[in-house]
C-alpha positions in Angstrom: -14.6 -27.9 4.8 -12.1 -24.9 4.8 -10.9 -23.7 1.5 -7.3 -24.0 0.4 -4.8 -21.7 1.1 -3.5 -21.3 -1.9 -4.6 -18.7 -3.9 -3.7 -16.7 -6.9 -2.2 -14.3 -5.4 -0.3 -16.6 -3.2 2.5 -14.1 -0.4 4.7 -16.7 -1.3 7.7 -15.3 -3.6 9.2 -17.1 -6.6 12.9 -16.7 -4.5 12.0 -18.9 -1.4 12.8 -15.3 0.8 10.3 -13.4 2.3 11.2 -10.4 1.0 9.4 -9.6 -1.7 11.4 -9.1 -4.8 11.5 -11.2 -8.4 13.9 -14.1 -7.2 16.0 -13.0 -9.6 20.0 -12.6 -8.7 21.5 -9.5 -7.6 23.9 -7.4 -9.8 27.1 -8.9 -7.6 25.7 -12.6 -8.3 25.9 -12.2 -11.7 29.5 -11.1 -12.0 31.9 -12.8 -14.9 34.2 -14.1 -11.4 31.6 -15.7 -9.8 30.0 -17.2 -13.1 33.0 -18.8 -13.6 34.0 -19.9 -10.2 33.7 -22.9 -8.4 32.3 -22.4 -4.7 33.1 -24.4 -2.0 30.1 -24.5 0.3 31.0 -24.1 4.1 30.0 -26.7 6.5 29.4 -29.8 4.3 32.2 -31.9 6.2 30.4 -34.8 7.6 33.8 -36.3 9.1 33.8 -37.8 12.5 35.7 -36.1 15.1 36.0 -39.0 17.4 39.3 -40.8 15.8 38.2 -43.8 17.2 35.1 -44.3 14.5 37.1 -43.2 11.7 38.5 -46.4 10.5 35.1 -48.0 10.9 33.5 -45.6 9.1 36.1 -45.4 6.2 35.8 -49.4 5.8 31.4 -49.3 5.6 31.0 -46.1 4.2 31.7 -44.3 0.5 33.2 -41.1 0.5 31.7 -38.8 -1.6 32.6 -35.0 -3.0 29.0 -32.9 -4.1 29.0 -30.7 -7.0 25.7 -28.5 -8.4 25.1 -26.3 -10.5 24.0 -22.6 -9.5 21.4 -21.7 -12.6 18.9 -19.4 -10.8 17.7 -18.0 -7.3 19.6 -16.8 -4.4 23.4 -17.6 -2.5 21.0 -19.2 0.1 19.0 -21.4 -2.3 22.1 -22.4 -4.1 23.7 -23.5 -0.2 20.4 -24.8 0.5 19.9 -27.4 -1.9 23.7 -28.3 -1.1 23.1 -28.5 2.2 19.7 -31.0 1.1 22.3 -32.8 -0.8 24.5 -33.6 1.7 21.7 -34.7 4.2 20.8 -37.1 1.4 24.0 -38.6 1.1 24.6 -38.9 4.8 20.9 -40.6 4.8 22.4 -43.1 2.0 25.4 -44.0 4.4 27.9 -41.6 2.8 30.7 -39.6 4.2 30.4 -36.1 2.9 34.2 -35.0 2.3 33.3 -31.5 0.3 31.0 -29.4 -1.1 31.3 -27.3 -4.3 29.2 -25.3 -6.5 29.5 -23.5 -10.0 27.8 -20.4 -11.2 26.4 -21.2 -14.9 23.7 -19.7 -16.9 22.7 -23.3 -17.5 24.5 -27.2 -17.2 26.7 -28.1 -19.3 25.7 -30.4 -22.0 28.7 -32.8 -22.2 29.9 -32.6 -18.5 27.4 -30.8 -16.5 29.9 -28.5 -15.4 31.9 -27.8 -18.3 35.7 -29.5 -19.0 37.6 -27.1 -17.3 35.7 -27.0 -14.0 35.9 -31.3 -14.6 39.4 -31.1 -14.0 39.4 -28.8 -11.2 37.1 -31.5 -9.4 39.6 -34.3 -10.6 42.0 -32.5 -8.5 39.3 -32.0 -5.8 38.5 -35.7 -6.1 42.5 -36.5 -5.6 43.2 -34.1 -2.7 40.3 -35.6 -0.8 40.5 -38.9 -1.3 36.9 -39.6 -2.8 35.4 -42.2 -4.4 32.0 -40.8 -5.5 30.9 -37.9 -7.1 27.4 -37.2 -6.2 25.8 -34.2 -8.7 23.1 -32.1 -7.6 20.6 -32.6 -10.7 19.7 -35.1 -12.9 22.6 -36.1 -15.4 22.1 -37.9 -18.6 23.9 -41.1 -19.2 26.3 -39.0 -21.8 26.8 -36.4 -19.0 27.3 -39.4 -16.4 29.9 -41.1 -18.9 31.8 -37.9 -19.8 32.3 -36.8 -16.2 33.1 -40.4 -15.1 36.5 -40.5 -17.7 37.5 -37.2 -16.4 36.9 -37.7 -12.6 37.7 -41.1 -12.8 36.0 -42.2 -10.0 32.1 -43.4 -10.1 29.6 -40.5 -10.6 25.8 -40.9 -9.6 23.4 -38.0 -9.7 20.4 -36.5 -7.2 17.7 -39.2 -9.0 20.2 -42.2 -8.2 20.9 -41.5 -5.0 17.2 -40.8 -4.0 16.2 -44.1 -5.3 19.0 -45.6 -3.1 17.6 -44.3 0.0 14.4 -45.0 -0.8 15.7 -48.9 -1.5 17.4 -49.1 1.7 13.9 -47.9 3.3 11.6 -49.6 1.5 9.8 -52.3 4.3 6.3 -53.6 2.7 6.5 -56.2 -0.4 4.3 -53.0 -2.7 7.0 -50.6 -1.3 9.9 -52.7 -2.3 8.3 -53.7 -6.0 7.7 -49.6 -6.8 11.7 -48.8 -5.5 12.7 -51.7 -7.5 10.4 -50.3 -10.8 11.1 -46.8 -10.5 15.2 -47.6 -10.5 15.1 -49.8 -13.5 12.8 -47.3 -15.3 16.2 -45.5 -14.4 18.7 -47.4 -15.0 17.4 -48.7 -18.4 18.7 -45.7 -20.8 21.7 -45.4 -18.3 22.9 -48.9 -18.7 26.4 -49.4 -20.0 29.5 -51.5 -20.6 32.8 -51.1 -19.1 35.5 -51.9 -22.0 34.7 -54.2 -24.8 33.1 -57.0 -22.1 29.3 -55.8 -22.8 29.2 -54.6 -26.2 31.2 -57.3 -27.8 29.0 -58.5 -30.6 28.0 -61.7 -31.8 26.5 -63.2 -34.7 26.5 -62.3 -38.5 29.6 -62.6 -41.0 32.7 -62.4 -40.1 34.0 -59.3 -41.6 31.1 -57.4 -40.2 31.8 -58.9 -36.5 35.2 -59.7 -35.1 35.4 -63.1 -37.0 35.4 -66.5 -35.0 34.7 -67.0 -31.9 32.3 -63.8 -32.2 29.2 -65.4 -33.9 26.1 -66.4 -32.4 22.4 -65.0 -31.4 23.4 -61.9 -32.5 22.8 -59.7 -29.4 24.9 -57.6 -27.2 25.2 -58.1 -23.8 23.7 -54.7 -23.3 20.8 -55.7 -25.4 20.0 -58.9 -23.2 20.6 -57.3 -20.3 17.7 -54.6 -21.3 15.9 -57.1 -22.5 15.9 -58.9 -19.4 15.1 -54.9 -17.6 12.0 -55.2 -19.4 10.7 -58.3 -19.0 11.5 -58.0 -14.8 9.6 -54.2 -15.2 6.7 -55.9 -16.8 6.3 -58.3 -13.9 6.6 -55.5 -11.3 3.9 -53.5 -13.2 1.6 -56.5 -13.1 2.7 -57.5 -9.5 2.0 -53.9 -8.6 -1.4 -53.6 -10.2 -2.3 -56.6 -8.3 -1.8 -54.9 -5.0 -3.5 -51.4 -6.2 -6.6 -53.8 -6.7 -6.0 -54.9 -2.8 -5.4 -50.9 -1.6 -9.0 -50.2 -3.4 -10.4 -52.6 -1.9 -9.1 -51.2 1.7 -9.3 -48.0 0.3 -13.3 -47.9 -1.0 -14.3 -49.4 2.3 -13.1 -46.6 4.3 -14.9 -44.2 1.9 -18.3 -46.0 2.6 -18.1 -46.0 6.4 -18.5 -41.9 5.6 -15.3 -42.2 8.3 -13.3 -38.2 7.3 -10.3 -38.7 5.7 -7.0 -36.7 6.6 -3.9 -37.1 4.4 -0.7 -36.1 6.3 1.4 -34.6 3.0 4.8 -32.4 3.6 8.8 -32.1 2.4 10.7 -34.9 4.0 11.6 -34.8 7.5 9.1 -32.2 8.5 7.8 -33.9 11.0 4.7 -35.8 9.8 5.3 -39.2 11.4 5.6 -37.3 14.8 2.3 -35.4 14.2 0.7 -38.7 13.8 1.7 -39.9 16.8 0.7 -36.4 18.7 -2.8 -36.8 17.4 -3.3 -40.3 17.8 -1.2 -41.5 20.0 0.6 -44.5 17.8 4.4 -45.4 17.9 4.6 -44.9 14.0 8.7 -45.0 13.1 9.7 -41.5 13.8 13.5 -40.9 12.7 15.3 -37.6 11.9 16.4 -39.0 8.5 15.0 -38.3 5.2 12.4 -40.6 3.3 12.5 -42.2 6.5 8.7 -43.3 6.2 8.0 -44.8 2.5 4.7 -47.1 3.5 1.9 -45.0 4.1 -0.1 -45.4 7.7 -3.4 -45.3 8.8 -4.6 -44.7 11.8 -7.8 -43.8 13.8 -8.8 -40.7 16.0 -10.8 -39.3 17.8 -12.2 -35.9 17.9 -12.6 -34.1 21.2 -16.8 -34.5 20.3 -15.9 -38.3 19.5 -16.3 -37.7 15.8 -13.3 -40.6 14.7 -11.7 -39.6 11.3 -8.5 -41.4 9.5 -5.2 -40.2 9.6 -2.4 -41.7 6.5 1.0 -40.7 6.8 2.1 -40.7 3.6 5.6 -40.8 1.7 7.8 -37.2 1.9 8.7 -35.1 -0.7 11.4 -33.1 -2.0 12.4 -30.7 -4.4 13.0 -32.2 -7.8 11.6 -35.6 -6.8 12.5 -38.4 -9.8 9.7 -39.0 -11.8 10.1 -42.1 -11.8 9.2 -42.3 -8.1 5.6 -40.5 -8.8 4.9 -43.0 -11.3 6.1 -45.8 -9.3 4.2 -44.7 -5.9 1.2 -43.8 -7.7 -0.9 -46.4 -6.3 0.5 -44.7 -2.6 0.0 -41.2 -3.4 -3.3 -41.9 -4.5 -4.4 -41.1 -1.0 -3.5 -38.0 -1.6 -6.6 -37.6 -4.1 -9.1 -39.6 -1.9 -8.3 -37.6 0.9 -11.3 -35.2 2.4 -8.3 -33.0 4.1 -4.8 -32.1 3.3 -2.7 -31.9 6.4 0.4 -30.2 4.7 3.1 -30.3 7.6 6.2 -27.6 7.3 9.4 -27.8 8.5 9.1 -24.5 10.7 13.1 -24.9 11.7 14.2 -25.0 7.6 16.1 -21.8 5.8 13.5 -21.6 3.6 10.1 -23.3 4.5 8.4 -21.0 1.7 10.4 -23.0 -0.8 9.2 -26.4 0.9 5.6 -25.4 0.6 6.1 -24.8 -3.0 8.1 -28.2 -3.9 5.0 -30.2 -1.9 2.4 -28.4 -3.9 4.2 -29.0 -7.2 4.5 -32.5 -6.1 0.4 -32.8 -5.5 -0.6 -31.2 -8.6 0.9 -33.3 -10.1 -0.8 -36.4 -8.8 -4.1 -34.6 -8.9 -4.1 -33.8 -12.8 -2.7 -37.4 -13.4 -6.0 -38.7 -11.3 -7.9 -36.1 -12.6 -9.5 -35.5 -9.5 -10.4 -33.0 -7.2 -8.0 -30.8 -5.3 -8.9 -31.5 -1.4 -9.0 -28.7 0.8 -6.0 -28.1 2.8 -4.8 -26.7 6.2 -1.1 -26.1 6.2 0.8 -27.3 9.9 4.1 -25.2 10.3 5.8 -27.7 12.6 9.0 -27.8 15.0 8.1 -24.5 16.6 10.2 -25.3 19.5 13.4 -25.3 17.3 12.2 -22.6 14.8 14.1 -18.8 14.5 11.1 -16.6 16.3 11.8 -13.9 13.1 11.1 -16.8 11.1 7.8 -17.4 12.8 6.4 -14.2 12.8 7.1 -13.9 9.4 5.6 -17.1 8.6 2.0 -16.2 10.8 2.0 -13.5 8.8 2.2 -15.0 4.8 0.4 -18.5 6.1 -2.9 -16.8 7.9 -4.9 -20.0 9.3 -2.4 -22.1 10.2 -1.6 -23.8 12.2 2.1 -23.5 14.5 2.9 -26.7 16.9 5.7 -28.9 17.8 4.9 -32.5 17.4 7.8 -33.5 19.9 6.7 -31.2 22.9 2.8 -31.2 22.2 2.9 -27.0 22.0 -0.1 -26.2 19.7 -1.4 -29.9 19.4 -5.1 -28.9 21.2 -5.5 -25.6 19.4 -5.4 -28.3 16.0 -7.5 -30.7 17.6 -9.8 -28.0 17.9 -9.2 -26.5 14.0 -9.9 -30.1 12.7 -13.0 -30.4 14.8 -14.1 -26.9 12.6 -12.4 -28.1 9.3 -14.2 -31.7 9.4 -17.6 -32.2 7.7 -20.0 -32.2 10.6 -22.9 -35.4 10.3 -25.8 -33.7 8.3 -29.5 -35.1 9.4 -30.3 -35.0 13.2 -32.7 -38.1 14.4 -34.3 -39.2 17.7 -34.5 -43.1 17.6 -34.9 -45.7 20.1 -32.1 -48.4 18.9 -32.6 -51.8 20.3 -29.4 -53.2 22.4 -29.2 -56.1 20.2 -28.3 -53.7 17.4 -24.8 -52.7 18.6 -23.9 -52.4 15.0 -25.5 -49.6 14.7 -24.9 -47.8 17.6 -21.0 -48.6 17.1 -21.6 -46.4 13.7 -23.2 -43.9 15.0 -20.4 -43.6 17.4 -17.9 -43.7 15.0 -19.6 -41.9 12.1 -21.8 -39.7 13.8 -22.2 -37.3 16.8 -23.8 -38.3 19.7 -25.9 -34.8 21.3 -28.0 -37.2 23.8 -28.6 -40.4 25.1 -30.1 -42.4 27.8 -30.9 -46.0 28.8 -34.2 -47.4 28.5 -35.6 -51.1 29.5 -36.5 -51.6 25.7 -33.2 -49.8 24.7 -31.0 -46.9 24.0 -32.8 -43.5 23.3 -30.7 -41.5 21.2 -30.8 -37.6 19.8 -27.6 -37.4 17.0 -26.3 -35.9 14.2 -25.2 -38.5 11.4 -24.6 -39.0 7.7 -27.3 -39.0 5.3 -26.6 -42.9 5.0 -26.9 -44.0 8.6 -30.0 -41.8 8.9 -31.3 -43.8 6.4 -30.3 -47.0 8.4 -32.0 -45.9 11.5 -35.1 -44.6 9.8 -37.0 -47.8 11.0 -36.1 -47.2 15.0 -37.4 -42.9 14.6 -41.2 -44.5 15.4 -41.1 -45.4 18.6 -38.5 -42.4 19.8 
């Protein structure tokens, strides 16, 4: 096995930048104007410039305005994460009209960008022609309520419109049930009543209630309603549970062929679908959209020595991903943990890949102290080198020693990781000479897939073998060593 690459005294700066400074803004980014200042981020625009798609669009799609918050890091962090943003709502089937972000020491507590800057977005909101305000963080339900009376059009934030996208791609019945658990676990807190339809009371005495017509089982409609959240989140907990039992199952016989174990891990949209199919040759979904793979899957390989080993393709990540959704896909991202190899894949094309890395390993320890298991080694693929800023590259080579540079789509770079996977891979401990018998194909199949093969040849009473294979098997063919 290869050790990690992260180490203490990691090249990777707390700014996302390789230059190597404190992350923390410069003098000008910090002035009282800018502080104070809504910015209106470049580029955002997702219209159409073919006239002829516009109505369609405007008739299937919500149009949206984005608004963060800029608390910390860099002008290019800030744009970044915008820029993420807007992806996301694109991916979700919105039109992105603007972008806009405020400089703030923190969020505001009652609107998340403070009253003033709420009415400068109304008039935003007005000019544009929106319908949505999507906010760039995760807004409590006052913060969603406040804003919504000011902007007076429907405001969601980052978490909700993550768990959309990930409902609108969620294919497999266990995919579907952890969407649908991790946005009720959402919803439940955030769940409210337009007017006086939902929180008209009922039951009790009259001058305590509304009077006739108002008494009965004494519950709100916002207290059914979460009552009847719960009860449907209890099911889906047991319903998921149930299915964990089935991935164990799946999941414990792989780990007792002895079969290597690779875990493809990485942001969203790096490429990790696409390096699957490079190394294996499969026709896994492969879509430049984000969380466009939610299912993980498994596949065989082959190394170039025949050694086979197991490649999962497992769910993106992304900065600031919801809780709920690690809680949710625990069951999923326990492949993570079971793993014998990390195959962390990097968008080599993004701004900021540094900051990628460090949102993917935030994600894993995560799951690794909640298992408390184990971190696997790992071996960190910058991919997309065909689209990637040379600059960018060099730098990367340089902070990232030992890893490995292709491009999934072209194959540039795919044998050179063949061949570090062949190093990285546990090699088959115990050598043996047997003489199998050909009516125990069973074995040689595992010794072909579980072992390495260094010699062989066809005898009338059978095959005569010299390999290399795991403690397990050698203890399977122990019998047939004799009469090698």
């Amino acid at each position: 096995m290869t050790k990690s690459h992260r180490t203490e005294e990691s090249p990777i700066s707390d700014s996302g930048e390789f230059a190597h400074d404190d992350g923390r803004p410069s003098v000008g980014e910090m002035q009282l104007e800018d502080r104070s200042a809504l910015r209106r981020v470049a580029g955002l625009s997702t219209e159409l410039t073919d006239v002829t798609e516009v109505e369609y669009r405007q008739l299937r799609l919500e149009r949206v305005v984005l608004v963060g918050v800029w608390t910390q890091g860099t002008a290019a962090q800030a744009e970044s994460s915008m820029a993420e943003l807007a992806a996301l709502a694109e991916t979700a089937g919105s039109e992105v009209l603007e972008g806009l972000v405020q400089r703030r020491d923190k969020p505001d507590a009652a609107t998340y960008i403070g009253s003033g800057k709420a009415q400068e977005l109304r008039e935003v909101v007005l000019s544009t022609g929106a319908d949505t305000v999507i906010c760039d963080g995760e807004l409590t339900p006052a913060q969603l309520t406040a804003l919504e009376k000011v902007v007076k059009v429907k405001v969601i934030d980052r978490t909700a419109l993550i768990l959309d996208i990930f409902a609108q791609h969620a294919t497999s019945r266990e995919g579907k049930a952890q969407v649908a658990l991790a946005q009720m676990e959402y919803m439940l807190p955030r769940l409210r009543g337009w007017g006086e339809s939902m929180s008209r009371q009922a039951g009790g005495r009259a001058g305590s209630n509304g009077g006739v017509g108002l008494r009965g089982p004494g519950e709100t409609k916002i207290e059914t309603d979460r009552r009847r959240i719960r009860e449907r989140m209890a099911k889906l907990r047991r319903e998921i549970k149930g299915m964990k039992a089935a991935r164990d199952t799946k999941r414990t016989r792989r780990l007792r062929s002895e079969v290597p174990s690779i875990a493809i891990v990485g942001y969203t949209n790096a490429g990790k679908s696409s390096l699957l199919n490079a190394l294996t040759g499969s026709g896994v979904l492969v879509q430049n959209a984000l969380f466009a793979t939610l299912d993980p899957t498994t596949r065989r390989a082959a190394l170039d020595d025949g050694r086979e080993y197991i490649l999962t393709d497992t769910v993106g990540f992304v900065r600031h991903l919801p809780t709920q959704l690690i809680e949710a896909f625990r069951s999923t991202l326990e492949e993570v943990t079971d793993a014998d190899l990390l195959l962390h894949v990097v968008d080599g094309s993004d701004p900021l890949p540094l900051d990628q890395i460090r949102a993917v390993h935030a994600v894993i320890t995560e799951v690794i102290r909640e298992n408390d298991a184990p971190a696997p080694p790992e071996l960190i693929v910058v991919n997309k080198i065909d689209a990637a800023d040379p600059v960018t590259l060099t730098q990367l080579r340089g902070l990232l020693p030992g890893s490995a540079f292709v491009s999934a789509r072209t194959g540039e770079g795919i044998a050179e990781l063949r061949t570090q996977l062949d190093e990285v891979l546990l090699r088959p401990e115990i050598e043996v000479n047997v003489r199998l018998p050909y009516s125990r194909g069973d074995l040689m199949a595992r010794i072909h897939s579980d072992g390495q093969i260094l010699e062989s040849s066809h005898e009338e009473d059978g095959t005569l073998i010299h390999a290399r294979v795991p403690q397990a098997l050698a203890s399977a063919l122990l019998q047939y060593a004799g009469s090698a």
